[in-house]
C-alpha positions as CSV (number, residue, x, y, z in Angstrom):
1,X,53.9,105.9,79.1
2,X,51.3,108.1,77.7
3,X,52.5,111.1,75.9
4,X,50.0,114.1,76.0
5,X,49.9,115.2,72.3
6,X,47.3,118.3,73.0
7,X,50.1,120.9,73.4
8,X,51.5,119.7,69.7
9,X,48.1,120.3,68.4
10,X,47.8,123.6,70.1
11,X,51.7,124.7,68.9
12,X,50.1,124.0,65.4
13,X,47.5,125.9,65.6
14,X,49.4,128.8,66.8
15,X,51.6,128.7,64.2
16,X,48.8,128.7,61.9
17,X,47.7,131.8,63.1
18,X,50.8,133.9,63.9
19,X,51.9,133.2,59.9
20,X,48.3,134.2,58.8
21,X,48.5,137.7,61.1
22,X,52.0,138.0,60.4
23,X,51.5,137.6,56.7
24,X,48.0,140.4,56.9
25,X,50.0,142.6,59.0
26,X,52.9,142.6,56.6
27,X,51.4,143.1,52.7
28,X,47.6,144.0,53.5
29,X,47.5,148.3,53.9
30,X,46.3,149.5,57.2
31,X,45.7,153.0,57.9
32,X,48.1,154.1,60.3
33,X,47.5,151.7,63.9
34,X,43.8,150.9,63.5
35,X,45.1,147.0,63.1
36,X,46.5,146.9,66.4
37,X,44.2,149.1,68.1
38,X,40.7,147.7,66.4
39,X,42.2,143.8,66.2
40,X,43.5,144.3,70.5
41,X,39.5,145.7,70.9
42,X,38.2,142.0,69.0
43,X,41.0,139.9,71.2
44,X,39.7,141.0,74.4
45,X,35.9,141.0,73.6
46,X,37.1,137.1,72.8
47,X,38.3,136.6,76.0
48,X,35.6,138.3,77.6
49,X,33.3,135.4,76.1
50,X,35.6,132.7,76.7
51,X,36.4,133.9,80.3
52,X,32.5,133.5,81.1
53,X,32.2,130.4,79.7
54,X,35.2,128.6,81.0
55,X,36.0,130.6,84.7
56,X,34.6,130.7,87.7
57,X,33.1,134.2,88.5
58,X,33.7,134.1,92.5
59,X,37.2,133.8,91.7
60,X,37.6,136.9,90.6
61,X,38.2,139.0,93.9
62,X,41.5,136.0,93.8
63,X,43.5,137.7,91.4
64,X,46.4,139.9,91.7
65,X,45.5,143.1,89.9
66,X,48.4,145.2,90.0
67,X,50.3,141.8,87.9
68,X,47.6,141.6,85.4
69,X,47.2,145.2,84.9
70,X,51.4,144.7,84.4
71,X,50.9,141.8,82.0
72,X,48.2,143.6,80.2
73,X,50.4,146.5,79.7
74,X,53.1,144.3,78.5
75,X,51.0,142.5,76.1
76,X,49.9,145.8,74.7
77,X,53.2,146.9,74.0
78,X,53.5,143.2,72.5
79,X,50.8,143.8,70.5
80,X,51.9,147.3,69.0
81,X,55.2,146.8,68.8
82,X,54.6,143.2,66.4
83,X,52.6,145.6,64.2
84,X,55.0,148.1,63.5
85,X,58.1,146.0,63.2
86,X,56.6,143.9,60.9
87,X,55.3,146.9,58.8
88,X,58.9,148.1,58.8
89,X,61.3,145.3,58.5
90,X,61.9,144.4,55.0
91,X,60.7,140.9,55.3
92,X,58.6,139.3,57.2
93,X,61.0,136.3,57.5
94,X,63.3,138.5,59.2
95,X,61.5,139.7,61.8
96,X,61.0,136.4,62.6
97,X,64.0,135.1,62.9
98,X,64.7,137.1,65.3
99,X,62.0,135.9,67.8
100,X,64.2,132.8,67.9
101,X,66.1,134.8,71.0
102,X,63.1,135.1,72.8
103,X,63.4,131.3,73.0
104,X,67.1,131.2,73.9
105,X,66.3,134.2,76.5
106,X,63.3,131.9,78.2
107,X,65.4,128.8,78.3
108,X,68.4,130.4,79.8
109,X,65.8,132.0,82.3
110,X,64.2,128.4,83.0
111,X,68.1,126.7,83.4
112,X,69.1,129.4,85.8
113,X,66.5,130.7,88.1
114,X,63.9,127.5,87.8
115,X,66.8,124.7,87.2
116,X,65.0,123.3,83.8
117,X,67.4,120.6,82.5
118,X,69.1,121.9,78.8
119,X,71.6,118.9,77.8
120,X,74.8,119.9,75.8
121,X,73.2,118.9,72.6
122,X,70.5,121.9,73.7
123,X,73.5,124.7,74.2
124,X,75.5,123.4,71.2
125,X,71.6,124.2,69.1
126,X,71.6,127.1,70.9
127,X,74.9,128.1,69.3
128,X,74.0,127.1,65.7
129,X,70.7,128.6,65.8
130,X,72.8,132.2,66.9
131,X,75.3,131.3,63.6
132,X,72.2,130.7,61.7
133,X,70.4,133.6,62.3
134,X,73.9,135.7,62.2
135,X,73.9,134.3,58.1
136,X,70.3,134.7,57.6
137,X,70.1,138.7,58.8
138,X,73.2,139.4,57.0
């Protein structure tokens, strides 16, 4: 059996990176929302570039518009929304912690509308990780 270890390395990565911006965002001043707004301009001139270099260009009459123009809102609103929560919460370590629903949300998504498999071990994390971050926030 070959395990695919690519995904780990990419996990990595993105941890990497959401600390660093987390940790800018957080204790480096910005002028009221030019992060966001300026840093949201860089991103998609990014994935302008890498969209040309790695997609195919007749695809493009292919996509579903109205669901990208959605998910672009959406990420948007991401976007905005990381920036001035962690600018207001009183740690950064906070705000984090609560992210952890968005996991238990998108796992109890998967087990009920796409049958993912969670064992009982999973649900009995799931329950310690809802204690933990009960004792952390208060």
């Amino acid at each position: 059996m070959i395990i695919d270890f690519n995904w780990i390395i990419l996990a990595i990565i993105k941890i990497i990176v959401t600390v660093s911006g987390n940790i800018v965002q957080k204790y480096y001043n910005f002028q009221g929302n030019y992060y966001p707004i300026f840093t949201g301009i860089f991103a998609a001139v990014f994935l302008i570039f890498y969209g040309l270099a790695n997609e195919n260009i007749n695809d493009l009459n292919k996509l579903n518009y109205p669901i990208l123009i959605f998910f672009g809102f959406l990420l948007f609103l991401f976007i905005l929304l990381n920036y001035k929560l962690l600018k207001n919460s009183p740690h950064p370590g906070y705000f984090k912690i609560l992210s952890i629903y968005e996991l238990l949300i998108i796992l109890i998504i998967s087990y009920y509308f796409y049958n993912a498999e969670i064992t009982f071990k999973n649900w009995i994390g799931f329950i310690f990780i809802i204690i933990g971050t009960t004792f952390l926030i208060n």
